[in-house]
C-alpha angles and dihedrals in degrees: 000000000000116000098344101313128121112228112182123207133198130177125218112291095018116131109243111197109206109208111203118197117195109189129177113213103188109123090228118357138094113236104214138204090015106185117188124187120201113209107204128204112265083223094060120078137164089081108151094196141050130030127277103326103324122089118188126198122190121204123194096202125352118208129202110298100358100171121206117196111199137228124277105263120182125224123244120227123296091337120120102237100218121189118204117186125207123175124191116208131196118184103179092187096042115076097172091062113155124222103203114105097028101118128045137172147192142194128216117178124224112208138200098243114222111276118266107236138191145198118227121193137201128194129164145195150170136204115204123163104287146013145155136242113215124168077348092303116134114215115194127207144197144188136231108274093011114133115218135186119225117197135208132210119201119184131187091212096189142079089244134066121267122223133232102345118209123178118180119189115207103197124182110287085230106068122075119236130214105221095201091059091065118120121228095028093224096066103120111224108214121169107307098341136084117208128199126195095206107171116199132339123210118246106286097004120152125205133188122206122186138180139177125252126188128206111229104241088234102063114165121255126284129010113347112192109210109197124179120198123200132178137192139198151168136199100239087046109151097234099220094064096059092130098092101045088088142050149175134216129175133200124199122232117180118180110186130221123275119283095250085205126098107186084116093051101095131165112209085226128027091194102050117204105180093182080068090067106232123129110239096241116208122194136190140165123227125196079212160023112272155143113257141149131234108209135182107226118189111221094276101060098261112140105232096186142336107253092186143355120172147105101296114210111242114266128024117007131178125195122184131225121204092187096257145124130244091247083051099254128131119260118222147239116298162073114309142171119229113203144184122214138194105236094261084053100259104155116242112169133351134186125192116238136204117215114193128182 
């Protein structure tokens, strides 16, 4: 109300119920063959009776204050629904008949209500073999080679749906993923990211994703932080609660220095003697999976061939020899150096070695 006038309001999909009221006026007389046409507006619709926007009612006799209560319409979106009333009247034995007050209107505004919005949510976590709690902060690890499962929560955390969800996980380029591991299964895996088309979620529900990662067994050396980043929306997000659509979580590599020692670095034959047939075996232990070299070295210091290089296992390894060169020749008599490298040619371990031929 403003001054003293009545405005009414309706939102989309809100029932509007028109009252009409025919009254005839005459002191005396009946006013006969009334005929009243309704004219709707063209934004309403549900109406159950009439044709296009025009009702039309006939009356036989109208007596003094006949009401007629009209039919529950419905508004259209963001249109005023205007109702102008226009009755027609015939009385056939009343010759004085007056015309004022024989149309009448009304307005009621239909409104775009305020959007309904919601505030998703994402968190994350991940459980490997071991960690550390320090000041209440929880460091993971995990090893060369170790698969682990992270995990996704996603929370409608209001009262209203929220609307095309769509999560996409971003997880460190170096691990491996095993797609069927992937949950749920329609998750695409494109690249380094991970999207989910997850539709709507009901008022308050909660949803967990999860997928497997695996660690390449030749990490670099030192501390590798693998963090993954994931982030979640939905079309109806309030935008001032956009905190919570994203989230980090690191995991904690550490690959250690080489071990300097080589009591484990052993040759089956310190005099060589290839003619006899048997292979020179060369064995060595690594605490862990990497890329190194074995190299022949003659005694000062020049490298002959390359006999490996390649990504060793951890533990106990064993490489042949047949007593050739790369290139397939012969080396010859002599006194020689077999080494083993890291793969920037830091020397690890090295064994003299007699050929005789």
């Amino acid at each position: 109300m403003d001054n003293g006038d009545t405005t009414w309001f309706a939102f989309p999909g809100d029932s509007v119920c028109f009252k009409i009221t025919v009254r005839n006026n005459g002191s005396t007389e009946i006013a006969s063959n009334v005929i009243l046409t309704n004219f709707l507006p063209d934004s309403l619709f549900g109406a159950t009776f009439g044709s296009g926007d025009t009702l039309v009612f006939n009356f036989e006799t109208c007596p003094r204050a006949v009401r007629y209560d009209g039919g529950i319409l419905r508004c259209g979106r963001g249109q005023p629904a205007v109702l102008p009333v226009s009755v027609g009247q015939r009385c056939d034995s009343d010759r004085r008949q007056r015309r004022s007050g024989n149309t009448a209107s009304d307005t009621v505004y239909a409104l775009e209500p305020p959007p309904v919005l919601t505030d998703i949510s994402v968190t994350q976590f991940v459980e490997t073999d071991s960690f550390t709690v320090e000041n209440s902060d929880t460091t993971w690890y995990v090893a060369r080679g170790e698969t682990f499962t992270y995990r996704l929560k996603v929370t409608n955390e209001r009262d209203v749906i929220a609307e095309d969800v769509v999560l996409v996980d971003y997880f460190p380029p170096i691990l491996s993923i095993i797609s069927g591991s992937i949950n749920p299964p329609f998750g695409v895996l494109n690249g380094d990211s991970i999207e989910w088309d997850l539709g709507d979620f009901a008022p308050n529900e909660t949803r967990i994703l999860s997928f497997d990662a695996t660690v390449p067994t030749n990490m670099p050396q030192g501390e590798n932080l693998l963090t993954n980043r994931v982030v979640v929306q939905a079309t109806n997000q309030d935008p001032l609660t956009l905190a919570n659509n994203f989230a980090e979580f690191s995991v904690l590599n550490i690959v250690p220095p080489f071990r300097e020692g080589c009591e484990f670095f052993t040759l089956d034959f310190n005099v060589f003697e290839p003619q006899n047939g048997l292979p020179l075996g060369i064995n060595f232990e690594l605490e862990y999976s990497r890329e190194a070299t074995l190299e022949l070295l003659d005694i000062s210091g020049y490298r002959v061939t390359t006999l490996y290089r390649e990504v060793f296992d951890p533990g106990i390894n064993r490489r042949e020899w047949d007593g050739t060169t790369e290139n397939g020749l012969q080396v010859g008599s002599g006194t020689y150096i077999v080494t083993l490298k890291t793969f920037d040619s830091k020397l690890i371990c090295w064994k003299k070695v007699i050929i005789r031929r």
